[in-house]
C-alpha positions in Angstrom: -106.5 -32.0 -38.6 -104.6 -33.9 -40.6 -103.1 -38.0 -39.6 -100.1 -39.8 -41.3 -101.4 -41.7 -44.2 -98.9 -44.5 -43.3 -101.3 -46.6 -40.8 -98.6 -50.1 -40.9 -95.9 -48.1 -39.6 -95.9 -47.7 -35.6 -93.7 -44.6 -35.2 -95.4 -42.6 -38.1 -99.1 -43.7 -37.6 -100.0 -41.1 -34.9 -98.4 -37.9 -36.0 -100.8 -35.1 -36.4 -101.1 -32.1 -37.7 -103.4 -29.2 -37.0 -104.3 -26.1 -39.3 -106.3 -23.1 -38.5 -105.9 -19.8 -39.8 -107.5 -16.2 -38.7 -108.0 -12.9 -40.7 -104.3 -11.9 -41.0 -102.1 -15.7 -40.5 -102.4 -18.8 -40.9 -101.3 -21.4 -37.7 -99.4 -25.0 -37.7 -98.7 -27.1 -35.2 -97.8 -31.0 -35.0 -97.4 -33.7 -32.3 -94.0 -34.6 -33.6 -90.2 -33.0 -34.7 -88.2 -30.4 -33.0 -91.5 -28.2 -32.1 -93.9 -30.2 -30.5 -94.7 -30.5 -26.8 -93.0 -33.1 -24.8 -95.7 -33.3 -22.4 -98.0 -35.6 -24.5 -95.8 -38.4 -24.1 -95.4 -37.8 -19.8 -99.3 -37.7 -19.6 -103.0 -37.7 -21.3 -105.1 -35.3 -21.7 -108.8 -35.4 -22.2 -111.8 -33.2 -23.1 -115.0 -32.9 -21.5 -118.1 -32.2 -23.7 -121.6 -31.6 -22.0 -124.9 -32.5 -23.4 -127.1 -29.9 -22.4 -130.3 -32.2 -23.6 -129.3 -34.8 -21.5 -126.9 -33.4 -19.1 -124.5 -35.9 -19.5 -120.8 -35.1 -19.4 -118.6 -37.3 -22.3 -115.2 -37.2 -21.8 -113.1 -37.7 -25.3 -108.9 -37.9 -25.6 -107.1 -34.9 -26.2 -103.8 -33.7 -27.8 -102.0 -30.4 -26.5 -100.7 -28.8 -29.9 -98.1 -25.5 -30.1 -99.5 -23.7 -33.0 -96.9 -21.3 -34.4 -98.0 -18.7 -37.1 -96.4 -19.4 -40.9 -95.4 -16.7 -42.8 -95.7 -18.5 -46.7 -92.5 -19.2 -48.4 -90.5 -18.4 -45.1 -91.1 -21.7 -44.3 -89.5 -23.9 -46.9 -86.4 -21.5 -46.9 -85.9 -22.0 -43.3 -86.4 -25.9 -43.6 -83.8 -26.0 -46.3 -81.0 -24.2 -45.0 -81.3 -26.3 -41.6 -81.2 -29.3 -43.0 -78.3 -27.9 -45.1 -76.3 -27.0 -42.2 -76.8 -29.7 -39.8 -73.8 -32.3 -39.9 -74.4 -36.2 -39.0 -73.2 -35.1 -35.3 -75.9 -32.5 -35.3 -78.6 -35.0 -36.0 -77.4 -37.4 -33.3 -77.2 -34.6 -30.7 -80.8 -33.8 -31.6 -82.1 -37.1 -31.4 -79.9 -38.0 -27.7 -81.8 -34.5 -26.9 -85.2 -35.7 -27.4 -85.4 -39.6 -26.8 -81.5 -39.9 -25.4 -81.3 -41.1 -21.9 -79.8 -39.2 -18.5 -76.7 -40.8 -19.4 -76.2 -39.4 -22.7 -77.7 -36.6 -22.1 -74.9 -35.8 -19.4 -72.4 -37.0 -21.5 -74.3 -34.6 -24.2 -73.8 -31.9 -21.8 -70.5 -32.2 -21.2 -68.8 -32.6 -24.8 -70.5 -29.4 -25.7 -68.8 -27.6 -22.1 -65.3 -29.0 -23.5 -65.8 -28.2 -27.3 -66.5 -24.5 -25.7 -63.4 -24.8 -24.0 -61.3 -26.0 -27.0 -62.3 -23.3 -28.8 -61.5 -20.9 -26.4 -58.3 -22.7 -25.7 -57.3 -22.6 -30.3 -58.5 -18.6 -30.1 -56.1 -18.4 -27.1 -53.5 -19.8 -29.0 -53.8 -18.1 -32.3 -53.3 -14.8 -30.3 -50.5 -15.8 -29.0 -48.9 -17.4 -31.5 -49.7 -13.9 -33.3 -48.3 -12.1 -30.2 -44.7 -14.2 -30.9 -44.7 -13.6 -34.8 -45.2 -10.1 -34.7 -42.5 -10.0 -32.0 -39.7 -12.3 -33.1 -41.0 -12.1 -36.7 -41.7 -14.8 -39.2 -37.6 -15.8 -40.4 -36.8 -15.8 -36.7 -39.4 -18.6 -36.2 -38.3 -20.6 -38.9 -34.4 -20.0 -38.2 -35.2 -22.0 -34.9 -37.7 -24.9 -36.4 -35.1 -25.7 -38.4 -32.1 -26.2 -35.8 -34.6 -27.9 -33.7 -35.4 -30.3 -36.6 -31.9 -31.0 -37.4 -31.4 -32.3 -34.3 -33.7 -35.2 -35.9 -35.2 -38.0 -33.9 -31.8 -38.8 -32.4 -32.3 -35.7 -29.8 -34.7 -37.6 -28.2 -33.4 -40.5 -26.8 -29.8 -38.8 -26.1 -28.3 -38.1 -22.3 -29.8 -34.5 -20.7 -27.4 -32.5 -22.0 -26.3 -28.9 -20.6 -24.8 -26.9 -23.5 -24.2 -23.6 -21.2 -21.6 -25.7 -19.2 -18.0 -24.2 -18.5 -16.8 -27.2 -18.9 -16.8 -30.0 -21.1 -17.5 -32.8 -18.6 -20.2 -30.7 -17.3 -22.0 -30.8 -20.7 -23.2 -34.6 -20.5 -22.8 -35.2 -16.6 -21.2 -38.0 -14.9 -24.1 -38.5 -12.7 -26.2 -38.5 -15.0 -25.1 -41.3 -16.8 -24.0 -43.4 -13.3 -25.7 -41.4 -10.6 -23.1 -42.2 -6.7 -25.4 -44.9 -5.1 -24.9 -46.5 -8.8 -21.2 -45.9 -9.2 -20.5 -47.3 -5.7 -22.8 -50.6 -6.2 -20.1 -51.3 -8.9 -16.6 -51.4 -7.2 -17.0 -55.2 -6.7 -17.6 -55.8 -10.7 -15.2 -53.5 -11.5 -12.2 -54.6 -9.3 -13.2 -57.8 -11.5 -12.7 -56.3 -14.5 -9.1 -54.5 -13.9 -8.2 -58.0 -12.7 -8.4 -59.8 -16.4 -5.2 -61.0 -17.2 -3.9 -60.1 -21.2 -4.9 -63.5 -22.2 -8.9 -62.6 -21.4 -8.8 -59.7 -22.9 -7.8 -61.1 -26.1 -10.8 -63.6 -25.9 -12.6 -60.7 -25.5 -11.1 -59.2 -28.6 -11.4 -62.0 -30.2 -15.3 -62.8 -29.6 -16.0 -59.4 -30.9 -18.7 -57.3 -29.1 -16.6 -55.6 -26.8 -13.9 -53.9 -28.9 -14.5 -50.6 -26.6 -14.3 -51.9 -23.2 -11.0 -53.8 -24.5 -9.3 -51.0 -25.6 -10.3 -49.1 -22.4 -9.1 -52.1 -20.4 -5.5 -52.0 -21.9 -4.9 -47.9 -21.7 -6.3 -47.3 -17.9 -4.1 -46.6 -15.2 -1.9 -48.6 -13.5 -2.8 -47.0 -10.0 -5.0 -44.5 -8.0 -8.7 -43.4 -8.1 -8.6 -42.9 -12.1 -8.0 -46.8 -12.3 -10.6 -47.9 -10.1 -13.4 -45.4 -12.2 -12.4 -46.6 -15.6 -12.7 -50.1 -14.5 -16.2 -49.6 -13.2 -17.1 -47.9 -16.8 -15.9 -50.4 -18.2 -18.1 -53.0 -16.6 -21.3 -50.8 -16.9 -20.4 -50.1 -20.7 -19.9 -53.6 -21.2 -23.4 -53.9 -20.1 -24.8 -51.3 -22.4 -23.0 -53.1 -25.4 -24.3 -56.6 -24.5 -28.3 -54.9 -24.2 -27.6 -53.3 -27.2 -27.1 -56.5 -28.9 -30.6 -58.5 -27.3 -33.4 -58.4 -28.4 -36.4 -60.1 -26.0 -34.4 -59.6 -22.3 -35.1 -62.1 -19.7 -34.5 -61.5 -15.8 -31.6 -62.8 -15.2 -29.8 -60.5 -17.8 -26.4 -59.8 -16.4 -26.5 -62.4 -13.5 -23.9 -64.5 -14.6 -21.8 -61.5 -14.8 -22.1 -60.2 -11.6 -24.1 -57.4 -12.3 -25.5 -55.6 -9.3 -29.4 -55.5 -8.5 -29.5 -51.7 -8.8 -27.7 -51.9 -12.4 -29.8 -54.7 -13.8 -33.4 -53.0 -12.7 -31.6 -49.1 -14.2 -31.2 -51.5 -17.7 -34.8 -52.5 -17.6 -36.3 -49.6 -16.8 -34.2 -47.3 -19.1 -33.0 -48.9 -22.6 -35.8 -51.4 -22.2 -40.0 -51.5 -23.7 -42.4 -53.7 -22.1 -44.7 -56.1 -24.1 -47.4 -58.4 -24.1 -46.7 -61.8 -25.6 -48.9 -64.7 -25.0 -50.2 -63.0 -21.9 -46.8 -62.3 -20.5 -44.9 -59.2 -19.9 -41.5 -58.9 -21.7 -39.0 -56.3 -22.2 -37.5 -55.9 -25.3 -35.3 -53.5 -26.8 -36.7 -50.9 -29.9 -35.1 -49.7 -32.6 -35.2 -46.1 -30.2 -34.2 -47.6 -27.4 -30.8 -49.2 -29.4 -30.2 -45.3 -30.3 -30.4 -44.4 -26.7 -28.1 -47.4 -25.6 -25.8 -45.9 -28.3 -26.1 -42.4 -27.0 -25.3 -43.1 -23.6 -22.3 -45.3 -24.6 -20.9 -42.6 -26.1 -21.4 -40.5 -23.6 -19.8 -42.3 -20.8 -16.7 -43.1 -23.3 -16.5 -39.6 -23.2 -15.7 -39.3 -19.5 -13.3 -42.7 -19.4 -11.4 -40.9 -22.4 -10.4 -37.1 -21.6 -13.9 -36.2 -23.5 -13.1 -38.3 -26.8 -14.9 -41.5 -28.6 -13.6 -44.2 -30.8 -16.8 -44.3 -33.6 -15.3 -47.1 -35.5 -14.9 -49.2 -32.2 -18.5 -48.1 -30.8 -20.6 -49.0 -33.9 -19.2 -52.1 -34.3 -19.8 -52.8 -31.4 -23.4 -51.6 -31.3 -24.2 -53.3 -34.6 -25.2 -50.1 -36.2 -23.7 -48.6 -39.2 -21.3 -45.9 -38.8 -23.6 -43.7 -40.7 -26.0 -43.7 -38.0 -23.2 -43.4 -35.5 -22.0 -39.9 -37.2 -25.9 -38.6 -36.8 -25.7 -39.7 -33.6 -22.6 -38.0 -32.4 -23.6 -34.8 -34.7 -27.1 -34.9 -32.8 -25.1 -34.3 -29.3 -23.1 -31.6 -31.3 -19.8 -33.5 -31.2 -16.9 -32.9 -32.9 -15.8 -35.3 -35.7 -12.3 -35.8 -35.9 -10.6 -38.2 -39.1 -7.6 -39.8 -38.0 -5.1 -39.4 -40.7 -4.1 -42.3 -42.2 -1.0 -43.8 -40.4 0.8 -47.6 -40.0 -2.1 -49.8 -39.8 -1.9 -52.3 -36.6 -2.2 -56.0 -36.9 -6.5 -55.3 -36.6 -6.4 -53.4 -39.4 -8.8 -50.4 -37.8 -5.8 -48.0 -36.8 -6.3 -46.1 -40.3 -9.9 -46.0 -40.8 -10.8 -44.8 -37.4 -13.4 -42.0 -37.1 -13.1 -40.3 -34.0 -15.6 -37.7 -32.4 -14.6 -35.1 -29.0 -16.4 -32.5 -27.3 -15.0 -29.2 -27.5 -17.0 -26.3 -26.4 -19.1 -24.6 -27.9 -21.2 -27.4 -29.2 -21.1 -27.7 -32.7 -24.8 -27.5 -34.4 -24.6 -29.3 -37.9 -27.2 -28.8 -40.4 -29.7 -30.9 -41.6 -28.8 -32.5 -44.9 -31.4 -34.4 -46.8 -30.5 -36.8 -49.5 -32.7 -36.9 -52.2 -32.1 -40.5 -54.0 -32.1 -40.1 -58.1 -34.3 -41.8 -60.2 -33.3 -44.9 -62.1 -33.8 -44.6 -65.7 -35.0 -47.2 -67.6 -34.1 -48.4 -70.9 
């Protein structure tokens, strides 16, 4: 028997060990560690020895020890590659094994049930994602990561598009934009806006911001149905514009223009980000959700102008450069039409004017990255 020489320390003061050996191996066991018996610590034992002078029975306290035979030198080897090969984790999970409580223990039990099931799930996906290469074969895969990437992160904020469509209006839908219940909401804000006498539409002009809705305002119809939907574009487009242009959004965004309940709560919840600030909620608009406001208004120009944008008009608009503008419109596979250089009118944009239509099939531009040279210094 042999006792932890370490008597001042209360975890390592009662650990045992106990030696014996017979004619062919020698036996070890210990009252602490990985091998020992858990049932010391849920009870006591005790051993009764009898004096058979006196018959008298003394009763002394016992240890139950698992002796396990030791085969010499197999010992040390099997000592050092376990500690070798058990990570931090390991050690934990050993220890919430033998003095964790239920709790952890549970929660023991199940991380090791999901990491089984990850790693089912990764072998699952490796054969299929073997499966697919061998199939469509390895230039195949790449030739579609890289049209998906040159889409960019533009593609992700831009209208459901349906590039299968007969048509070009069915390619970024109406409804879509401005679903009926919508569209219908607007006829009072819109009849407001084909009222505006020539006079407020060059304040408009003037006050800059709404170059677009402008310009739409002076070229719609005089009469019929087609007059009555550009004017209610117009309105919601002059929305978009003005959201585009925020940045923290209160409630009553839109109020003072008339802007129906339906249109105002569509704003929020689509081209807007809610935040916390000094335990209030806000809604703001991202740098993303400016590209998606752009997107959208480019979209529904589309529609108001037999499927062709103004990209001069828009990003100035928008407040964005018309570099961005170009990636946006090549993102939704537009065409980019440069008007050529003509008489310039008394604004001065007539012969700069990039313009952008969709013309099926969708064009799919590829990625260009610009790699910026080094300055050299002298």
């Amino acid at each position: 028997m042999y006792k932890n020489a370490d008597e001042s320390n209360p975890r390592k003061k009662s650990r045992r060990i106990t030696a014996a050996e017979s004619d062919r191996l020698s036996y070890v066991g210990n009252n602490f560690g990985a091998g020992s018996l858990k049932c010391n610590n849920l009870c006591r034992y005790y051993v009764g020895v009898l004096n058979r002078e006196t018959m008298q029975m003394e009763v002394h306290s016992a240890e139950l020890f698992n002796m396990q035979p030791v085969i010499p030198g197999e010992m040390e080897e099997a000592a050092k590659s376990q500690d070798t090969a058990q990570t931090y984790r390991d050690k934990v999970d050993s220890l919430i094994e033998a003095f964790g409580t239920n709790k952890q223990k549970r929660a023991l039990s199940s991380r090791r049930l999901n990491q089984v099931g990850s790693d089912t799930l990764h072998q699952a996906v490796a054969k299929a994602a073997n499966t697919v290469i061998e199939q469509k074969g390895l230039e195949a895969l790449q030739h579609e990561v890289a049209e998906t990437e040159a889409q960019g992160d533009l593609a992700l904020h831009v209208p459901p598009c349906y590039a299968d469509a007969d048509r070009p209006e069915d390619v970024y839908r109406f409804d879509d934009l401005l679903s009926p219940v919508e569209f219908v909401s607007l006829e009072q804000a819109g009849s407001k806006m084909a009222a505006l006498t020539p006079e407020e539409l060059k304040k408009m002009k003037d006050d800059g911001g709404c170059l677009c809705v402008v310009k739409h305002l002076e070229n719609m119809p005089s009469l019929g149905e087609a007059r009555d939907k550009i004017s209610r574009c117009a309105f919601y487009l002059s929305m978009l514009l003005n959201l585009a242009r925020q940045r923290s959004i209160t409630r009553k965004f839109g109020q003072e223009k008339g802007c129906p309940r339906n249109i105002q709560s569509k704003l929020f919840r689509t081209f807007t980000v809610e935040t916390f600030n000094n335990g209030r909620v806000q809604n703001i608009v991202s740098s993303s959700m400016r590209s998606k406001l752009a997107a959208y208004s480019l979209a529904l120009q589309l529609h108001m102008c037999h499927m062709t944008c103004d990209l001069t008009l828009l990003h100035l608009d928008l407040g964005i450069t018309e570099v961005r503008m170009i990636e946006l419109a090549k993102s939704m596979g537009l065409t980019l039409i440069k008007v050529p250089r003509g008489k310039a009118l008394e604004d001065g944009l007539r012969d700069t004017n990039r313009q952008a239509a969709l013309i099926l099939p969708l064009v799919k531009y590829e990625q260009f990255v610009e790699r910026r040279k080094r300055k050299k210094v002298h």
